[in-house]
ZAMARGU-4260 file (C-alpha; in steps of 0.2 Angstrom, whole numbers, plus 5000, padded with zeros to 4 digits):
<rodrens>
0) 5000/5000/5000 | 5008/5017/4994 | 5001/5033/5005 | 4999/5046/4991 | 5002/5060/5006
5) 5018/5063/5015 | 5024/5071/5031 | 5022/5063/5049 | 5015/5047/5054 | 5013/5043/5071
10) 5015/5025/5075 | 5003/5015/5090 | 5015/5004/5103 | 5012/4988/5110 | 5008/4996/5123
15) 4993/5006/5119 | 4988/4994/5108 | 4986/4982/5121 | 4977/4992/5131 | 4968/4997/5119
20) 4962/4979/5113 | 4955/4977/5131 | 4943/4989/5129 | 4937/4983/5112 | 4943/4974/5094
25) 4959/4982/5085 | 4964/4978/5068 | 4982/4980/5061 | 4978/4970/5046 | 4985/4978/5027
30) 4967/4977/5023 | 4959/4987/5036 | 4972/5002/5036 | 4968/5004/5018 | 4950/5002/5020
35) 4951/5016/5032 | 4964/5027/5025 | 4953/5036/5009 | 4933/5041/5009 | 4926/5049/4993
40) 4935/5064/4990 | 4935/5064/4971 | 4954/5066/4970 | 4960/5052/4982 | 4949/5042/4968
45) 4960/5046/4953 | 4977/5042/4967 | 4969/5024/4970 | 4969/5021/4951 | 4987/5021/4954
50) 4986/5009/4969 | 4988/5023/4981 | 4981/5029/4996 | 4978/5045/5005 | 4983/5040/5022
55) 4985/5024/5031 | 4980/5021/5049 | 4991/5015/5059 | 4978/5002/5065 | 4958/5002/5067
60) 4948/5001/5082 | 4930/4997/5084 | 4920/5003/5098 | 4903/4997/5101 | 4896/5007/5114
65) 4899/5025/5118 | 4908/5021/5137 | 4922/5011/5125 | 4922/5028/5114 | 4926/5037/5129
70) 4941/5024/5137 | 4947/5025/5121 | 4950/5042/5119 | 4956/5044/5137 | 4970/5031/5131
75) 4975/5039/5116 | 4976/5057/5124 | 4987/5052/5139 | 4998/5044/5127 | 4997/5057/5114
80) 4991/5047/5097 | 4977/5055/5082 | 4961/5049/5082 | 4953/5051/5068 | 4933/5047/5070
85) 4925/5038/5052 | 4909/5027/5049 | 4902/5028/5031 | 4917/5036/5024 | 4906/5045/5013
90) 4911/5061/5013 | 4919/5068/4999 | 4934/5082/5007 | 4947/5069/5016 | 4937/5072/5032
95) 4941/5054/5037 | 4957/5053/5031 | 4971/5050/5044 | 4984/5061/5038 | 4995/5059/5053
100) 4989/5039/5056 | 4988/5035/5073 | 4970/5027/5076 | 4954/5025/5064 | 4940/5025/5076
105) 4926/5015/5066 | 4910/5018/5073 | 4902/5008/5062 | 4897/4996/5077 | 4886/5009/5086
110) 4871/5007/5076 | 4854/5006/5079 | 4838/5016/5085 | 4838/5021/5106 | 4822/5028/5108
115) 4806/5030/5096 | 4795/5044/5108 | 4782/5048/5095 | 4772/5059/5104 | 4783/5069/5105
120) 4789/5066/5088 | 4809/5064/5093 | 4818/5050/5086 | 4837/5043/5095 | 4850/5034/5087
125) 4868/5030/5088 | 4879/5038/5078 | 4885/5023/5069 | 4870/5020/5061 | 4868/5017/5042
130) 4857/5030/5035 | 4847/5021/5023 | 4843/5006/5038 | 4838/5022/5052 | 4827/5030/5039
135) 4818/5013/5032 | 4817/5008/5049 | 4807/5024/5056 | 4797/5023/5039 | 4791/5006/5043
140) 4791/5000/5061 | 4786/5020/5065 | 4776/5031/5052 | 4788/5043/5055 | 4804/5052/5046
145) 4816/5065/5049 | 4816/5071/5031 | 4835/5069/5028 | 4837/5060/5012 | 4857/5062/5005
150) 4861/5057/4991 | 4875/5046/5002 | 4861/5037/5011 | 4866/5021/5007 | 4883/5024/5011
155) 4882/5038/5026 | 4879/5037/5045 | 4870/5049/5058 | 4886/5055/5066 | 4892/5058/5048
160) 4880/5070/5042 | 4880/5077/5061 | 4900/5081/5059 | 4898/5089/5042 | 4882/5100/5045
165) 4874/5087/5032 | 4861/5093/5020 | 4847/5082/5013 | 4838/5084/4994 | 4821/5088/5003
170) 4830/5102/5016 | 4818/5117/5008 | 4806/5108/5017 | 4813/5100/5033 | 4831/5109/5035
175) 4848/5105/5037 | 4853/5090/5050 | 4856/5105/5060 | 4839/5110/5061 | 4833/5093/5065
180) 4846/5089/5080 | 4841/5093/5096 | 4852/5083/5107 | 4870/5077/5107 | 4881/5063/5118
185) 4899/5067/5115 | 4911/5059/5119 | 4927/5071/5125 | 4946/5071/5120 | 4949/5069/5139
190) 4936/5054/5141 | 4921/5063/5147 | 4904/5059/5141 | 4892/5071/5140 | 4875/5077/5134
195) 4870/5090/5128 | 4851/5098/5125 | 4838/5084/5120 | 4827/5088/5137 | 4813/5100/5132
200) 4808/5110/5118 | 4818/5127/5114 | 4827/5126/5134 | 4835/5144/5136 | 4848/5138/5151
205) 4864/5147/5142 | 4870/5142/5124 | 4867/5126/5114 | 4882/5116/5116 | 4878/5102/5103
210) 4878/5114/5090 | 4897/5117/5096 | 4900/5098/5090 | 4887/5099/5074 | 4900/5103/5059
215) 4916/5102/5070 | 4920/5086/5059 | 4926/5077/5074 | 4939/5090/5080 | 4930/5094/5096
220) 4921/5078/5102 | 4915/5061/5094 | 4897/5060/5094 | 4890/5045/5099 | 4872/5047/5099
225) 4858/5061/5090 | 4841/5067/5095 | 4831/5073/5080 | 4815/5079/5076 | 4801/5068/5067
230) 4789/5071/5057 | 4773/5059/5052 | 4775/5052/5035 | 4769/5063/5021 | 4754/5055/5014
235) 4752/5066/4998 | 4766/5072/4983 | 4764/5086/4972 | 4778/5089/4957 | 4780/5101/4943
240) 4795/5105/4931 | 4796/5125/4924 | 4808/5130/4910 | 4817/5148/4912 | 4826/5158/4898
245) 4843/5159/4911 | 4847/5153/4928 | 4844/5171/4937 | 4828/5171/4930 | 4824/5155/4939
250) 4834/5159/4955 | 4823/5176/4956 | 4806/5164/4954 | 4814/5150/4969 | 4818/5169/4979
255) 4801/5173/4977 | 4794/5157/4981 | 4802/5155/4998 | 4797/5173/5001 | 4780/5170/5001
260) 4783/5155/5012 | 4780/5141/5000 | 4792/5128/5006 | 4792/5114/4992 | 4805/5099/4999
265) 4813/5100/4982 | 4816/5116/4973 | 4831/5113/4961 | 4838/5125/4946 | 4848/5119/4932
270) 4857/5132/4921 | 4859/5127/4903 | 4874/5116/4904 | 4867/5105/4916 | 4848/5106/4910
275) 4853/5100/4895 | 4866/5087/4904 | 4852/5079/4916 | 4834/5083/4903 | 4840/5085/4887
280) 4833/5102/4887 | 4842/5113/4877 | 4834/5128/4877 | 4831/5134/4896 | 4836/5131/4914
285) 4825/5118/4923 | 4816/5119/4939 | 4810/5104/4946 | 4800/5107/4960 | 4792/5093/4972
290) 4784/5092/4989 | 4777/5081/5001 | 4764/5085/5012 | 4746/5085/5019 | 4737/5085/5004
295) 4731/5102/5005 | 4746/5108/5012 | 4757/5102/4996 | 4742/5108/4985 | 4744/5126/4994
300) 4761/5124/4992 | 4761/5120/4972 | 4747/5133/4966 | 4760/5146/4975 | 4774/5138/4965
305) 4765/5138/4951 | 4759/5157/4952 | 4777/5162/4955 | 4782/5153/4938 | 4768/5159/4928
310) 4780/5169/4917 | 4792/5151/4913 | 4787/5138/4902 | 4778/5125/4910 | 4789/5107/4905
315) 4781/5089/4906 | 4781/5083/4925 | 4790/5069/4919 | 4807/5077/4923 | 4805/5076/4942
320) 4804/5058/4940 | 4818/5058/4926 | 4827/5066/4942 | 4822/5056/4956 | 4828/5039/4945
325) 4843/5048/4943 | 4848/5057/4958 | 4860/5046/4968 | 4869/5043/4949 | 4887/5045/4952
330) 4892/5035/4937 | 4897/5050/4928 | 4910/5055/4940 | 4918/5037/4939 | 4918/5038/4920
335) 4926/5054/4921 | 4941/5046/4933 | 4944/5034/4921 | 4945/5045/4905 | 4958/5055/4917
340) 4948/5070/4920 | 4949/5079/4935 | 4932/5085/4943 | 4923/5089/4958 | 4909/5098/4967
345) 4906/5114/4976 | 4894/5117/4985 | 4891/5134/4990 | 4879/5148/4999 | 4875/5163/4999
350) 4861/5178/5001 | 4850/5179/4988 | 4856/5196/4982 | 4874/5187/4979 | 4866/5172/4972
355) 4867/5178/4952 | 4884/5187/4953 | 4892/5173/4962 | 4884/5158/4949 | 4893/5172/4934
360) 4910/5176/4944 | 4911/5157/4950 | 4909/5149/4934 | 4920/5164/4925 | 4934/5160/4936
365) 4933/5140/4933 | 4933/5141/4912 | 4949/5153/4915 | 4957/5141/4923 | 4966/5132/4910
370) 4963/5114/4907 | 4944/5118/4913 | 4932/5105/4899 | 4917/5111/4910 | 4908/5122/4922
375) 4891/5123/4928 | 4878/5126/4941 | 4861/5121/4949 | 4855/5127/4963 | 4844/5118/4980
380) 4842/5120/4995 | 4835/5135/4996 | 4829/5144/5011 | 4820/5163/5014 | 4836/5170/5015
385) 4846/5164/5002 | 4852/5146/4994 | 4867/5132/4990 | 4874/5132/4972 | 4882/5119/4966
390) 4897/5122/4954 | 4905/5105/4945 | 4921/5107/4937 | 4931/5094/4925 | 4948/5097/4916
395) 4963/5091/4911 | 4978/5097/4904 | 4986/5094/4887 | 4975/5078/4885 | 4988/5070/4897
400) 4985/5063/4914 | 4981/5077/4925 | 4990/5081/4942 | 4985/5090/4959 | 4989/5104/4951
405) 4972/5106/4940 | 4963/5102/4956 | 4972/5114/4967 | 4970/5129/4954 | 4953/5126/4951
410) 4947/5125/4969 | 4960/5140/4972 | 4949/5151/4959 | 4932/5145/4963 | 4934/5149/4984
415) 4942/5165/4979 | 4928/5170/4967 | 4912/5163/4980 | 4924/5174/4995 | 4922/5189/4985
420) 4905/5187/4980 | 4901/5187/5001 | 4897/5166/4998 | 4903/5155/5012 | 4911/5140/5004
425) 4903/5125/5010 | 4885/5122/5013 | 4886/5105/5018 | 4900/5096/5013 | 4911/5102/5027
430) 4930/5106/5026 | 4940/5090/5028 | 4960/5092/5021 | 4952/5098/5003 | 4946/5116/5010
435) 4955/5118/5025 | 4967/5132/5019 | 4954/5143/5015 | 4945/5143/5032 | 4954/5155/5040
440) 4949/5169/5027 | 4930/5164/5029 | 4931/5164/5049 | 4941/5180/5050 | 4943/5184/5067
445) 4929/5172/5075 | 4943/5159/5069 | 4952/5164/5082 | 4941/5158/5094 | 4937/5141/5086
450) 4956/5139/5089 | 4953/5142/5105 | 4938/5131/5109 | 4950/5117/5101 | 4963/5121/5116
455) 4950/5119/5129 | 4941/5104/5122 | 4955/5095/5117 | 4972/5102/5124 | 4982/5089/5116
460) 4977/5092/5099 | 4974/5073/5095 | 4955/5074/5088 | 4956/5074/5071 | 4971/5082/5069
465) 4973/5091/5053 | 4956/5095/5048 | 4946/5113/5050 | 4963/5118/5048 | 4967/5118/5065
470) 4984/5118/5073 | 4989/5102/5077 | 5003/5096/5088 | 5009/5086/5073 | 5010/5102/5060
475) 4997/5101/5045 | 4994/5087/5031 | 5008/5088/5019 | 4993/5093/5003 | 4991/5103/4993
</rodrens>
């Protein structure tokens, strides 16, 4: 096994490792480090074209409760090894990569529902739990849902989509895991466990801890079990599908939409490139729009829609379910690995006055980079204040095989261009190693102070070290 990223790797002794096997399995096998050393951050997939890896573990550990979460990070902190925390390892930035090796934490074993309290409509469950198993099991055994549907599902786990501040396709609708989280266990750098919120309803007793650990990527805690909030199961669906002469004038109708406080659980814009891409329309940016509701609720919902679009040309409904067939599609983006094309994903916000400069300036700045084949936008999740764009990219240079350096210059212009326009540079991806050296410039001075909740939490700095871009004891990943 090759590790495609250098710099220091911090080994685990007998020692720890023994003590660490007494508190649950260890695995030292080829094939477990290198299972845990990537996830799917689209450049780490053209490296293991070439047999490589990111980074390689020095072994795996597997807790299957949260008390053996906490023991072992009271043993790795007193003998001053990384921990780096993974599950689905479906995140696409290196946020699960172990760039200075010590310990994979596979949480993977911590799965399952805690508590079903349906008057209440709150919903428990351990962090290690498979998406698509948590959701399927609340739809069927519960009538319930929390209205978070990734397109990782099948691959993603509740304490993943916690550590990224994950995003679902129907989030116009039920919000961001953020919004549906209302109380943490987290399992502290020092071995503490503690929990945070989950007691009553919109407590005003000081700040909300847990949404410290929501988004922190592992860096200041390991979640080990989530409180959300249900919702019954929707028993009616409305779609439509509109065709727009540019992508502003469909971001202005989506604006105007969530204005008047029509929330549609999906409200996706396609400019030309990608309406023609994903519908085969070549003459206008698709909307598709669809919602789930009480019937009259979504019939409210759609006549609003639809009175907000009245100036578009009204397409065949049939496109939503082209979309929904197609939407966890990422065959594409392995074809484009193999023919040697670098691509990728950005996913950013901003207010909705940014929204149409920033799609311009974004894309501008991709097809000047050189090398760039393609670049293009849709946007979703979309919310009264503004919205998440998503800008793909692909190139290559010379028609030889691409580097790093493609990538790197392509992100480079992108983040610089969504900075300027007053975007923030992820919505729901996280950070991981990919966007790490642009968060300072986003934070400004509040970085400061995340630098210094890191200190406090985890003093020895061996929480996923290397991520957020944070200091680490261990200096920072040797990429790009």
């Amino acid at each position: 096994m090759v590790e495609h990223l250098g710099g220091l790797r911090v080994e685990v002794g007998d020692a720890v490792v023994e003590r660490l096997a007494a508190i649950c399995p260890v695995d030292a096998t080829d094939e477990a480090r290198s299972d845990h050393g990537h996830d799917w951050w689209p450049l780490a997939m053209r490296w293991a074209g070439r047999g490589e890896v990111p980074a390689l573990p020095a072994v795996v550990v597997s807790p299957t409760d949260s008390t053996q979460v906490a023991a072992v990070l009271a043993v790795c902190s007193g003998a001053r090894v990384p921990v780096t925390p993974a599950a689905g390892r479906s995140g696409v930035c290196g946020g699960s990569v172990p760039v200075f090796g010590g310990i994979s934490l596979d949480l993977c074993g911590m799965s399952g529902l805690v508590e079903v309290d349906d008057g209440s409509l709150l919903v428990s469950a351990r962090a290690g739990t498979n998406g698509a198993v948590f959701e399927a099991e609340l739809r069927t055994v519960h009538g319930l849902t929390i209205g978070h549907r990734p397109q990782s599902l099948a691959i993603s786990t509740v304490g993943g989509w916690l550590a990224c501040r994950s995003a679902g396709q129907y989030s116009t609708r039920y919000g961001k895991i953020e919004d549906m989280v209302v109380g943490l266990e987290v399992a502290l750098a020092d071995g503490r466990l503690i929990r945070t919120g989950g007691r009553a309803p919109r407590s005003a007793t000081g700040p909300d801890l847990g949404q410290l650990f929501v988004g922190s990527e592992g860096t200041l805690g390991v979640i080990t079990e989530a409180t959300f909030r249900a919702a019954p199961l929707p028993p009616a669906e409305r779609r439509a599908a509109f065709g727009f002469g540019s992508f502003e004038e469909g971001l202005d109708a989506c604006r105007r939409i969530v204005r008047r406080g029509a929330t549609p659980a999906v409200l996706r814009l396609y400019d030309l490139v990608e309406s023609r891409r994903n519908f085969g329309v070549d003459d206008g940016a698709v909307l598709v729009v669809l919602d789930e509701a009480d019937p009259r609720l979504a019939d409210a919902v759609l006549h609003l829609v639809g009175e907000e679009c009245a100036g578009a040309e009204r397409l065949d409904d049939a496109l939503v379910d082209r979309w929904l067939s197609h939407r966890d599609d990422v065959s594409t983006l392995v074809a484009l690995v193999a023919a040697g094309v670098v691509g990728d994903t950005c996913e950013v916000a901003a207010r909705w006055s940014a929204l149409p400069g920033l799609y311009r300036a974004a894309v501008a700045a991709l097809e000047a980079v050189p090398g760039t084949i393609v670049a293009s936008a849709h946007q979703s999740h979309a919310y009264r204040d503004g919205a998440c764009i998503y800008l793909t990219f692909g190139g290559r240079r010379d028609g030889a095989e691409p580097d790093d350096a493609y990538y790197v210059e392509a992100w480079d212009a992108v983040t610089a261009a969504v900075l300027q326009a007053g975007g923030t540079i992820s919505h729901h991806h996280g950070v991981g190693i990919n966007r790490a050296r642009f968060l300072r410039e986003e934070l400004g001075g509040s970085y400061d102070t995340l630098v210094a909740l890191k200190a406090a939490l985890d003093p020895h700095g061996i929480l996923n070290p290397g991520k957020l871009g944070l200091p680490s004891p261990w200096g920072q990943p040797a990429w790009p």
